[in-house]
N, C-alpha and C positions, 0 to 999 in steps of 0.2 A: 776463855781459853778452852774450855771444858768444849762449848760449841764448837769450834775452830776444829778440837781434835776430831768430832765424831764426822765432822763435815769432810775433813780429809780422808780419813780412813773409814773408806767401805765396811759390812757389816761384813765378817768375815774376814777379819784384814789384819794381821800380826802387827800390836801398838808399837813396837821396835821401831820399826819402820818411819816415825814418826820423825828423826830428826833428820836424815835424808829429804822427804819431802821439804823442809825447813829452809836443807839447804842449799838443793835445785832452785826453792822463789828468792835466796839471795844471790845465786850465782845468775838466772835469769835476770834479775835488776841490774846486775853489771852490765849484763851483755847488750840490755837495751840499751844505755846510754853510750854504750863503748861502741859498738853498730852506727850509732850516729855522730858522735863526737871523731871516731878514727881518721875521716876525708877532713876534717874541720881543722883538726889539732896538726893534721901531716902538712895540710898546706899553710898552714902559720909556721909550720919550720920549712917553709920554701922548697919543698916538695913539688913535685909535678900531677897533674892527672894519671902518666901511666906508673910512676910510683905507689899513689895508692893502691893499683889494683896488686903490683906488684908482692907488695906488703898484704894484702888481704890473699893474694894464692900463696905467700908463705906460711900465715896463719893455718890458711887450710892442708895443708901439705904436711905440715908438723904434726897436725895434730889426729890426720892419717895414717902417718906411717907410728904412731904414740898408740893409737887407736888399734893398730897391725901388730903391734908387739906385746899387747896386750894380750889378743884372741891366737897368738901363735906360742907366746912362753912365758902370759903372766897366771894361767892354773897352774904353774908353781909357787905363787904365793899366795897368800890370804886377800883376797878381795881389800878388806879393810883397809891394811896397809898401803894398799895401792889407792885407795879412798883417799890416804889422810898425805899418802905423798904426792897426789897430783890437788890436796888443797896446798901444800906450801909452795908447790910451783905455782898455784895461782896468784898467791901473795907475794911472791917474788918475780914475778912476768909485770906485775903493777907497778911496782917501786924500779926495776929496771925500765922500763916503758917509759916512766915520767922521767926517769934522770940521763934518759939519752937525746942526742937535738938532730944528730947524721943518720944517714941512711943507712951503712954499713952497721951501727951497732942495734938499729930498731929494725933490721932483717933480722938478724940474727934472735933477738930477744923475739918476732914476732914467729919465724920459725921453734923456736925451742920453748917456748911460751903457751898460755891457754885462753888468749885473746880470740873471739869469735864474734867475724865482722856479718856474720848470719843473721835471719832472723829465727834458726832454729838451733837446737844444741846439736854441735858439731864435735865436741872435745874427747879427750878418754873421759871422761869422768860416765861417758851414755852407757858405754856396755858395762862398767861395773856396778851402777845403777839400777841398770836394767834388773841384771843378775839378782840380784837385791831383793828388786821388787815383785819378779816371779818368785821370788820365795816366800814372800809374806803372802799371798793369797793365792787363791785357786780357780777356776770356770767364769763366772761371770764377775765373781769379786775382783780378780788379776783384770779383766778389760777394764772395769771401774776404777779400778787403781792408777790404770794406764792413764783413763782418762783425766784423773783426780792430778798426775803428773805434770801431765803435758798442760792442764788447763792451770796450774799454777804456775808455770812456766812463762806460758804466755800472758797470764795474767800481771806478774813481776816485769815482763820484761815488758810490757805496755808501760807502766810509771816508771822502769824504767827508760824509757824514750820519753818521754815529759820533762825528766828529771837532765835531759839534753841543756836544758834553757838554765840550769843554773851557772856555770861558768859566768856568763853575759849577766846574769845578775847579782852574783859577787864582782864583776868586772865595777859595775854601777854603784854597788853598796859600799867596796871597799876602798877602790880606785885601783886595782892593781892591777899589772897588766890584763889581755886578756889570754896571753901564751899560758901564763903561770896559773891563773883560774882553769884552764884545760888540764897542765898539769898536776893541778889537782884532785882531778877529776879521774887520774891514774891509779894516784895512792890512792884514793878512797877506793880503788878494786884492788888493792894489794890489801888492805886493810879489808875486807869483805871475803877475801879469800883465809885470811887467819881466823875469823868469824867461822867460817865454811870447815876449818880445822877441829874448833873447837867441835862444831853440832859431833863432827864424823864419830870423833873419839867417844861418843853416846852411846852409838852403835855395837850391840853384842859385840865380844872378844872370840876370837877363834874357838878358846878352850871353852866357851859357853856354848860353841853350837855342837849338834850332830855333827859327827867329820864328815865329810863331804871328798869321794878319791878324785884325786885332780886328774882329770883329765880332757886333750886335744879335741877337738872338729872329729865325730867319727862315724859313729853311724850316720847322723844327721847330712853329712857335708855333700851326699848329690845335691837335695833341697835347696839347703845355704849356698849354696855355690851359684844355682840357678836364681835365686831370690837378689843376691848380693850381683849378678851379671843387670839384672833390671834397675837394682836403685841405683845403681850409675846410674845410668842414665839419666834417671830423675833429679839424681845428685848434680850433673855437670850442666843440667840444663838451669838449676836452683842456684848454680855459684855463679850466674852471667848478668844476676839479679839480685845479690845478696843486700841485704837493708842497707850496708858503709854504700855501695854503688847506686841503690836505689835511689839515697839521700842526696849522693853526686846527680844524678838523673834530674831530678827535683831540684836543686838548685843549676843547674845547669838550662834546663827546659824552660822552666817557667819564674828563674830568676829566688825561688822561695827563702824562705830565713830560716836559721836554724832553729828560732823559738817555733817557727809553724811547722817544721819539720817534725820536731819532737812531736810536737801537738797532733798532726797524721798518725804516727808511728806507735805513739798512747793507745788513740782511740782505734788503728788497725789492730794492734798487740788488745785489745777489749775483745774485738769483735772474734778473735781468734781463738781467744780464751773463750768465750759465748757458745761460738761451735763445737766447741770439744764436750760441753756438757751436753749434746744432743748426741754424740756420736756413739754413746755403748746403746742407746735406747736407739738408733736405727741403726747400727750393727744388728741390734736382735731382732729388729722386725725386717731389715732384707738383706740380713748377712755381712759378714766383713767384707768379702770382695767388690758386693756393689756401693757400700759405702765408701770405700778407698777408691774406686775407679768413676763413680756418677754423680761426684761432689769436684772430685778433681780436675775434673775436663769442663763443666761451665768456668772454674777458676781459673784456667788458661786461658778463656774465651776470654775475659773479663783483661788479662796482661795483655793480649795481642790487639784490645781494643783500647786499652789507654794509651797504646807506645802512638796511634794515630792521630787521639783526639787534641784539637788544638787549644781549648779551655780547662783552666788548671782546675776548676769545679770539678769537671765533667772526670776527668783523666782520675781527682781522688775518689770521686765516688766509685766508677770502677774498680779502683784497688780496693777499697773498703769490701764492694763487695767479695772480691778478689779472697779478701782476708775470712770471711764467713765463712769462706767454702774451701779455701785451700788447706787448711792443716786438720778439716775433722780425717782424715786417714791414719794420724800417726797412729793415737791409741790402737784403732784396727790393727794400723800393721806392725806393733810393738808385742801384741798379744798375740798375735799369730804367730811370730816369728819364734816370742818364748812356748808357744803350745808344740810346736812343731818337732823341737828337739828334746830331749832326755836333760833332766833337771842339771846332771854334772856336765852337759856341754852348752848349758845356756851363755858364760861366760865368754867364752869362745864365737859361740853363733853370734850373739848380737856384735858382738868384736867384730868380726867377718862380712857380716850384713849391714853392719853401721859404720865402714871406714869406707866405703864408696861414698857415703856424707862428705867425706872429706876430701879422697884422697882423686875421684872423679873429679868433684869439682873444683879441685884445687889447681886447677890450671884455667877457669871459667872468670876468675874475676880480672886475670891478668886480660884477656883477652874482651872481657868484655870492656875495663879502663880503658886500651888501646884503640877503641869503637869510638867509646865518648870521646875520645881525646882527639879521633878524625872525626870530630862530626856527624858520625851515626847514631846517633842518638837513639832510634827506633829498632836498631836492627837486635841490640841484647836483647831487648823484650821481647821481639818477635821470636825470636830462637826460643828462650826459653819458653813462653807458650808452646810453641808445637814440637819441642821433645819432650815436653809432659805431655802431652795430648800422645804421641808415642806411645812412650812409655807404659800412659795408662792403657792402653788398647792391646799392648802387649801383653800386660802383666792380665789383665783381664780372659784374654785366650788361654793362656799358661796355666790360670788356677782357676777355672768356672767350674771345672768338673772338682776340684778339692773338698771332701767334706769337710776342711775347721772353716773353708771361706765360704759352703754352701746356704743360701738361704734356707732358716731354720724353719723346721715342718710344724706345721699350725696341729 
């Protein structure tokens, strides 16, 4: 354990901090399996293809405008408590989830809910997080931290996409249907979010910290305003491909199973976690900006060449690679984004700059169901590659001249 902790926490790094991380790699494990199980479990309750997507842009839309109410009037309360109320809504999104079979009550539970049919953290829980976690460390420690995040993140959320293939094998072991093994598969995230409850309550009490004046987006909000206009973009091109629709794609294309699904989405969620440990160590040798934008654009090159290829090898290997190069930018741009503003509007800023995660592309997965469901199979993936490829080109002109994105001087 002792290993474990020094392994998470950077040298430099307030030990607090420690159950937060904890509880990011058990909310990631949810999200893996819940990403692939979502298309699985809607169309055993007789669901359509543009349902799912339906259902996966309510998920994002909720957790949007959740995400938007945070960064605009939750520095009126204690981070904390908004911690420990969006773990009970997770444990209550789970048990309502499983015990619905219609579409009207699994909109509603999936809008007002913390289900994320991503494959990255889209929920309110990122900017209070965030917050969090720019507090516990500083300059290179904070990117480390970032990295140490996001890399247990994906790391969880890989086993949990492995962890897809149990349904099917309580199905086998027990005999019981296989609706009800899925629904199982719900409460176990209702019950993992009460887990998620528990770590929170670890976490310093208000009257133990320095006070902190609460306050709005203020100086900071040209930046955020401009930063938060580009990850849209990235955001809507990211919701047209989310892992629930990716998994639709994959079983649609090339016929695959949901145990080989899981099995991709494991060893993608590996290779993703792999890159994040490279990425504060070439942040520092050629800056945050060119690691966010010359890691990202081969990784689009890599989607717009599997939506082509007509062999299911060939099409995973490209995601895989795909997966290597696509997410070393968060750390970069999590830590840029908390260096950029003043420590009392970090709460806000990531708020602001992380609800285009959502709320962009919360209208990307309806749209892109709607594709698959005519027969365009190719055309999601082709979009999203080339408005990341955008995107990155944009945001790259925007901040070359920036010194926290400068490559640093030898």
């Amino acid at each position: 354990m002792h290993s474990v902790r020094r392994w998470l926490l950077p040298i430099g790094t307030h030990p607090d901090i420690l159950p937060l991380l904890i509880a990011r790699a058990l909310r990631a494990f949810a999200d893996g399996y819940v990403a692939v199980l979502l298309p699985v479990y809607l169309i055993a309750l007789g669901l359509g293809t543009w349902e799912v997507g339906v259902l996966a842009t309510a998920t994002l839309l909720g957790s949007a405008l959740a995400t938007l109410a945070i960064g605009a009037w939750g520095y009126r309360v204690h981070d904390g408590r908004l911690l420990l109320g969006a773990a009970l809504l997770m444990c209550g999104t789970g048990l309502a989830f499983a015990a619905s079979s219609t579409f009207w009550p699994l909109l509603l539970v999936a809008f007002a809910g913390t289900l994320n049919p991503s494959s990255g953290d889209v929920s309110l829980f990122l900017p209070l997080e965030h917050a969090r976690i720019a507090e516990a460390a500083d300059g290179d420690a904070r990117t480390a931290l970032f990295a140490r995040y996001s890399l247990t993140g994906s790391l969880l959320s890989a086993f949990g996409a492995l962890a897809a293939a149990l349904p099917g094998l309580l199905t086998a072991w027990t005999g019981i249907p296989h609706l009800e093994a899925l629904r199982s598969m719900f409460v176990l995230y209702g019950c993992i979010g009460f887990a998620v409850w528990m770590l929170y309550r670890r976490l310093p009490r208000p009257h133990e910290e320095a006070p902190k004046p609460p306050v709005p987006l203020g100086p900071s909000r040209k930046i955020v305003v401009r930063l938060a206009m580009l990850f849209s973009v990235d955001s809507f091109a990211g919701g047209l491909v989310v892992n629930a629709l990716l998994a639709l794609w994959l079983f649609q294309r090339f016929g695959m199973s949901v145990a080989s699904a899981g099995q991709f989405f494991f060893w993608s969620g590996l290779c993703s976690a792999a890159s994040q440990l490279a990425a504060p160590r070439l942040a520092k040798r050629i800056g945050l900006l060119n690691t966010m934008v010359f890691t990202h654009i081969p990784a689009s090159v890599c989607l717009i060449a599997a939506a082509f290829v007509p062999n299911l090898h060939v099409a995973l290997a490209l995601l895989i690679v795909r997966s290597l190069l696509s997410q070393m930018d968060v750390p970069a741009r999590s830590a840029f984004v908390m260096a950029v503003v003043t420590p009392q509007e970090r709460a806000a800023a990531a708020s602001f700059t992380l609800v285009p995660k959502s709320l962009a592309s919360a209208a990307a997965p309806v749209i892109g169901g709607a594709l698959f469901a005519a027969g365009l199979l190719a055309i999601p993936l082709l979009a999203c590659g080339a408005l990341k490829i955008a995107y990155d080109l944009a945001i790259w002109r925007s901040f070359r001249k920036h010194r926290l994105l400068a490559v640093p001087r030898k």
